[in-house]
N, C-alpha and C positions, 0 to 999 in steps of 0.2 A: 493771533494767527499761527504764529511759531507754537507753540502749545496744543494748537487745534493738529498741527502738520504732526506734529513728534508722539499726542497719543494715536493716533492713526496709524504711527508707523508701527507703535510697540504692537496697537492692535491686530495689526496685520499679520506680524511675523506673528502674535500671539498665536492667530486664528491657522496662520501655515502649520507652528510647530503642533497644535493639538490635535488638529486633521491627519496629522502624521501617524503619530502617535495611539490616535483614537486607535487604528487596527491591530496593535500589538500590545497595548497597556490603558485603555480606558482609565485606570484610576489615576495616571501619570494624569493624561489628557487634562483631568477635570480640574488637579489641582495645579497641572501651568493654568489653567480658564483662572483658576481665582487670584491666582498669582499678577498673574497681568489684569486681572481688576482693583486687586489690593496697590499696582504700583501706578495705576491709572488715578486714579482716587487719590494718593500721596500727592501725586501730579495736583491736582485739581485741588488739594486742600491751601496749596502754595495763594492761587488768587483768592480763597475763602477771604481772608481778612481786608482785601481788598472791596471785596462784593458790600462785606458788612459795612464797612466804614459809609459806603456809597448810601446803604439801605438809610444809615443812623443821619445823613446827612437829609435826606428823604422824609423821613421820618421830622426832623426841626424845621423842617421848609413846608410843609404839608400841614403840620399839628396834630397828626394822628395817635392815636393813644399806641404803647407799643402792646400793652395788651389785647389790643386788634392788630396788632399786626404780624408779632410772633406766631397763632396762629397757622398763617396764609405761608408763611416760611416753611414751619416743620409741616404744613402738608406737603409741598414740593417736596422736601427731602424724603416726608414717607412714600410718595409715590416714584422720587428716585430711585431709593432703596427697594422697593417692593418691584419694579420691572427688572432690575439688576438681580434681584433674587429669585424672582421666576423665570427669567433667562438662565438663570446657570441651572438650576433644577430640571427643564427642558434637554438642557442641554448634556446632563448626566442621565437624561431617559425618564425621569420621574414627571408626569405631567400632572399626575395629582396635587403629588406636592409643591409644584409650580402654580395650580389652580386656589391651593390653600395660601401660598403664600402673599396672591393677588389679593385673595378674599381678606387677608388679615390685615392687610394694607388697609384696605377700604375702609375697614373698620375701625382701624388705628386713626386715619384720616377726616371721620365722623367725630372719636371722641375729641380728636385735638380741637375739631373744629367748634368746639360745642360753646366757646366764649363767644364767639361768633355771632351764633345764632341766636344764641342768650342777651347780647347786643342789638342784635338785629330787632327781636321778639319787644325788648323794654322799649327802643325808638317807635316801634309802631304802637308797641299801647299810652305812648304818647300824645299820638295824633289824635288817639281816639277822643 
């Protein structure tokens, strides 16, 4: 909760100082935006090792191969990564390249997913 309060706060002042800014210097604006996503993230990488331990603990109590599990992980984070990058693109005026960088996502999100489905695909030609 304290973590949840403190990037809220950064994001806030973030969001005040760029709106400020945006009328007199646009390319200030964009790079406090990424500024305050690069110290958001710093932020949030502090519980990363805690998440993971929790997963690996998940993972030995479950029996799941981690190779199905990995994965379901790097999709989350590419579709992390890919709203936070078409957010800022939006947000520098480029919608295009906000539109491409959703699409790249998707498609990043397919290949990773592809043991998956390669999994999925061999359990059912089992049934058969």
């Amino acid at each position: 909760m304290e973590t949840a309060a403190k990037i809220a706060a950064v994001c806030l002042l973030g969001a005040l100082l760029t709106a400020l800014l945006k009328k007199t210097s646009p390319d200030t604006a964009l790079l406090l935006a990424l500024a305050v996503c690069v110290v958001v993230l710093t932020a949030l990488a502090r519980g990363l090792e805690e998440v993971i331990s929790f997963l690996r603990e998940l993972l030995d109590w479950g029996g799941l191969s981690v190779e199905l599990f990995v994965p379901l992980l790097k999709t989350v984070a590419i579709a992390l990564i890919s709203r936070v990058g078409g957010a800022l693109c939006r947000d520098a005026g480029e919608g295009a390249m906000a539109s491409l960088v959703e699409i790249a996502g998707a498609f990043a999100a397919i290949l990773v997913s592809l043991p998956l489905f390669r999994a999925a695909w061999r359990m059912l030609e089992g049934l058969m």
